[in-house]
N, C-alpha and C positions, 0 to 999 in steps of 0.2 A: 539531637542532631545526628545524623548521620556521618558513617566516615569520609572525610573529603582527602581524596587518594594525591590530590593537586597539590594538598595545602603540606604533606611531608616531606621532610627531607630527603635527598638523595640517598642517605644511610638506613631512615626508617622503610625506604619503600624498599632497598635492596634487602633488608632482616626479613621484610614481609614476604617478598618474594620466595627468598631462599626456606621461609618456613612452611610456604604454600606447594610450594616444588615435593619439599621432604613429606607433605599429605598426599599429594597425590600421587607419590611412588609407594607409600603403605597401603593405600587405600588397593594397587594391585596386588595385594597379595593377602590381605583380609577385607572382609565387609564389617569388621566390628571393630568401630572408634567410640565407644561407648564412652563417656565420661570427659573426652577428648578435651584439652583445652587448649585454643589456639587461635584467640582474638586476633584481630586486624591482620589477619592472612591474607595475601594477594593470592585467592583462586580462581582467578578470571578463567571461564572455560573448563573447570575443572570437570573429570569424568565421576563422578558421585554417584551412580545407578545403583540400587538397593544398599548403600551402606548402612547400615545401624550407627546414626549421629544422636542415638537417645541422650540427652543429660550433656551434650559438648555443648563448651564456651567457646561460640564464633563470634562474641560481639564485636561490630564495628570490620568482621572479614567482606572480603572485596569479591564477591562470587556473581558478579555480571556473567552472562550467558552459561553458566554452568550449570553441569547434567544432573539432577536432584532426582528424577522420578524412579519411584517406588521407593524412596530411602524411608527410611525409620527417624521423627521426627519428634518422637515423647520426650516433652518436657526440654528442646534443641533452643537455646541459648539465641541468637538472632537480632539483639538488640541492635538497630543502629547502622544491618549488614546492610551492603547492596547488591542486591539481585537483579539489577537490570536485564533484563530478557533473557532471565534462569526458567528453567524447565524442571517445574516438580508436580508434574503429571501425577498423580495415583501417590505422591508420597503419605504418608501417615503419621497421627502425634496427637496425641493430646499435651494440652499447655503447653503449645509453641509460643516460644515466645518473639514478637516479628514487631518488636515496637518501633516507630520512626524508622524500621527499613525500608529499601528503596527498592519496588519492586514492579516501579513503572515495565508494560510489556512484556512482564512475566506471566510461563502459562502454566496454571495450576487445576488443569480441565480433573476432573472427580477428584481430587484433593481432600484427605478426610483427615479434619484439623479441628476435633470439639476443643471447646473451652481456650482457643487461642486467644493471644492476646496482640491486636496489631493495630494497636489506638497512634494513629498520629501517620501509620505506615504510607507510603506514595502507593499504590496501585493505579495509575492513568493507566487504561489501555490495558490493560490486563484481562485473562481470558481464565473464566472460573466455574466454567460452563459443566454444572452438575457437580460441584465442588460441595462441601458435608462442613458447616461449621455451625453446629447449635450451639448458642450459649458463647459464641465467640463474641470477642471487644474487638470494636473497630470504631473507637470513640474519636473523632477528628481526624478518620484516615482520608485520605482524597485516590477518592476513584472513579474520575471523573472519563467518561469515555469507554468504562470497564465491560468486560460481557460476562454475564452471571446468568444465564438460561439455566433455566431450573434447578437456580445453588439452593442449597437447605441451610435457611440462616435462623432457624425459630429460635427465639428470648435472645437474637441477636444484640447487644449493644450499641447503636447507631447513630446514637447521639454527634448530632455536627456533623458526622459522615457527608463532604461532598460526593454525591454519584450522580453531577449532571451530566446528563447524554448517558448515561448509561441503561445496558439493555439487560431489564429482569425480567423475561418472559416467564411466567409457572415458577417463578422462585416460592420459597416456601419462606416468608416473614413472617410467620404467625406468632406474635406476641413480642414481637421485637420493642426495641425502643428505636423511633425513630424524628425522637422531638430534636426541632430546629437541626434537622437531616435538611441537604442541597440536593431535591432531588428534582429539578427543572431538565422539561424536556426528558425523562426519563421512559422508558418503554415498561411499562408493568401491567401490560394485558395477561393475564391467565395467572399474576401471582394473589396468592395465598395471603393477606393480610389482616387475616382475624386477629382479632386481638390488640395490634399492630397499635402504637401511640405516636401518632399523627402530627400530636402534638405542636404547632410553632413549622413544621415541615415545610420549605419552600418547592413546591407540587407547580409551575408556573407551565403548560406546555404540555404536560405529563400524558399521557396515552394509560389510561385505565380501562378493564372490559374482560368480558370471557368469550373472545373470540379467538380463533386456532390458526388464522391466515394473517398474513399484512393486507395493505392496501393492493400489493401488485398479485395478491392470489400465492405467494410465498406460505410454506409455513412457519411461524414462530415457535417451532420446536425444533430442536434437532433428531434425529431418529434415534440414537440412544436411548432419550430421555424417555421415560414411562410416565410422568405426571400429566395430569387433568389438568384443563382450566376451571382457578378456582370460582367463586361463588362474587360477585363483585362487594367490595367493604361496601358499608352501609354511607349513605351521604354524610349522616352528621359525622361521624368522622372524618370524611373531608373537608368536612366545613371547618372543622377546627385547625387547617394545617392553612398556610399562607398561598393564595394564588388569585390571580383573576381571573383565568382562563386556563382549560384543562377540557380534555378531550376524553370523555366513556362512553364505550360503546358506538363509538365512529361518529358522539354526534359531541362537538365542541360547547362548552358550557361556558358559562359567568357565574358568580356565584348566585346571583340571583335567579334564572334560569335553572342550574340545579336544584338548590331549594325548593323551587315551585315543581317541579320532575316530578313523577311518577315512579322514578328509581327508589330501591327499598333505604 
């Protein structure tokens, strides 16, 4: 569970504060809190731009809308934090640890976080657009709403993962696990799901296809992005994920009707 800032005393939230206050007066005058430990810190807003947080214990710290991008993120502590609409743009880290944090709204656009671990974490609405997390856990996170254009999530963990309405154009799944994944209604024209285990997956709605526009002649890339649209997965892998209706290639299926398809 996450820290609930509501649920403290008048004394715990003043200790937090005043220990949050004394970071973000260090933090000007070095960029290196290496080792750092300083759970359930109140640093709502803090200014955090490239610090090196490798190895700090912020479990359960309060860092809604605070400034994270480009910080150094190896092996950064996180359990439980709340990041509500933090900005960690471009930050870096391998074994982030982000379990059950809250990090509805937060925007972590190319965000390069292999091997994190953010099983249970909130991400609704969150913007992760060209975002690098191979081999990341994200086992029961809910990110539902989230925008992930062209994230790199290959041998992803995705198990349970809600991502309805969420929009993965040219993401890179490739070999993910994505058994009994909530992906209803989800945008994944041009991604990448070789491999991808399908498995139990609620696909109810979904937009699958290797096409480069939407409906209104938009394109489903951003200009950043350099990825292709990939190869469309094979049907019997669809077949195996849960849905009755699902739209590839701009033409709406049943499952019977795809089966019967000419799709590979």
């Amino acid at each position: 569970m996450a820290w609930d800032w509501d649920r403290l005393s008048p004394l715990q939230r003043w200790l937090a504060t005043v220990a949050g206050v004394g970071l973000q007066a260090h933090a000007k005058h070095t960029r290196f809190l290496y080792k750092l430990s300083l759970g359930a810190s109140n640093l709502t807003g803090a200014r955090l731009t490239q610090v090196d947080l490798s190895a700090a214990d912020l479990r359960g710290a309060h860092l809604d809308r605070a400034d994270l991008r480009k910080a150094l993120l190896e092996e950064t502590r996180l359990e439980s934090a709340s990041l509500r609409g933090a900005n960690l743009s471009w930050a870096t880290g391998e074994r982030i640890d982000l379990r059950f944090a809250l990090l509805a709204g937060a925007d972590l656009t190319e965000a390069e976080l292999p091997a994190g671990d953010l099983s249970g974490a909130d991400l609704r609405e969150a913007i992760l657009n060209r975002a690098e997390l191979p081999g990341a856990k994200l086992t029961g996170a809910r990110a539902g709403g989230a925008v992930l254009e062209s994230a790199l999530l290959p041998r992803a963990q995705l198990q349970r993962v809600d991502l309805s309405g969420a929009s993965l154009p040219f993401a890179d799944l490739t070999g993910a696990d994505l058994t009994d994944a909530i992906l209803e209604g989800a945008d994944l024209r041009g991604a990448d799901l070789a491999g991808a285990d399908l498995a139990g997956a609620r696909l109810e709605g979904a937009l699958l296809g290797e096409e480069e526009l939407d409906a209104e002649g938009e394109p489903l890339r951003t200009l950043l992005s350099t990825r292709e649209p990939a190869p469309l997965i094979g049907k019997a892998a669809l077949l195996r994920a849960t849905w009755s209706s699902l739209t590839v290639r701009g033409v709406i299926h049943t499952r019977e009707s795809l089966a019967r398809s000419d799709l590979p």
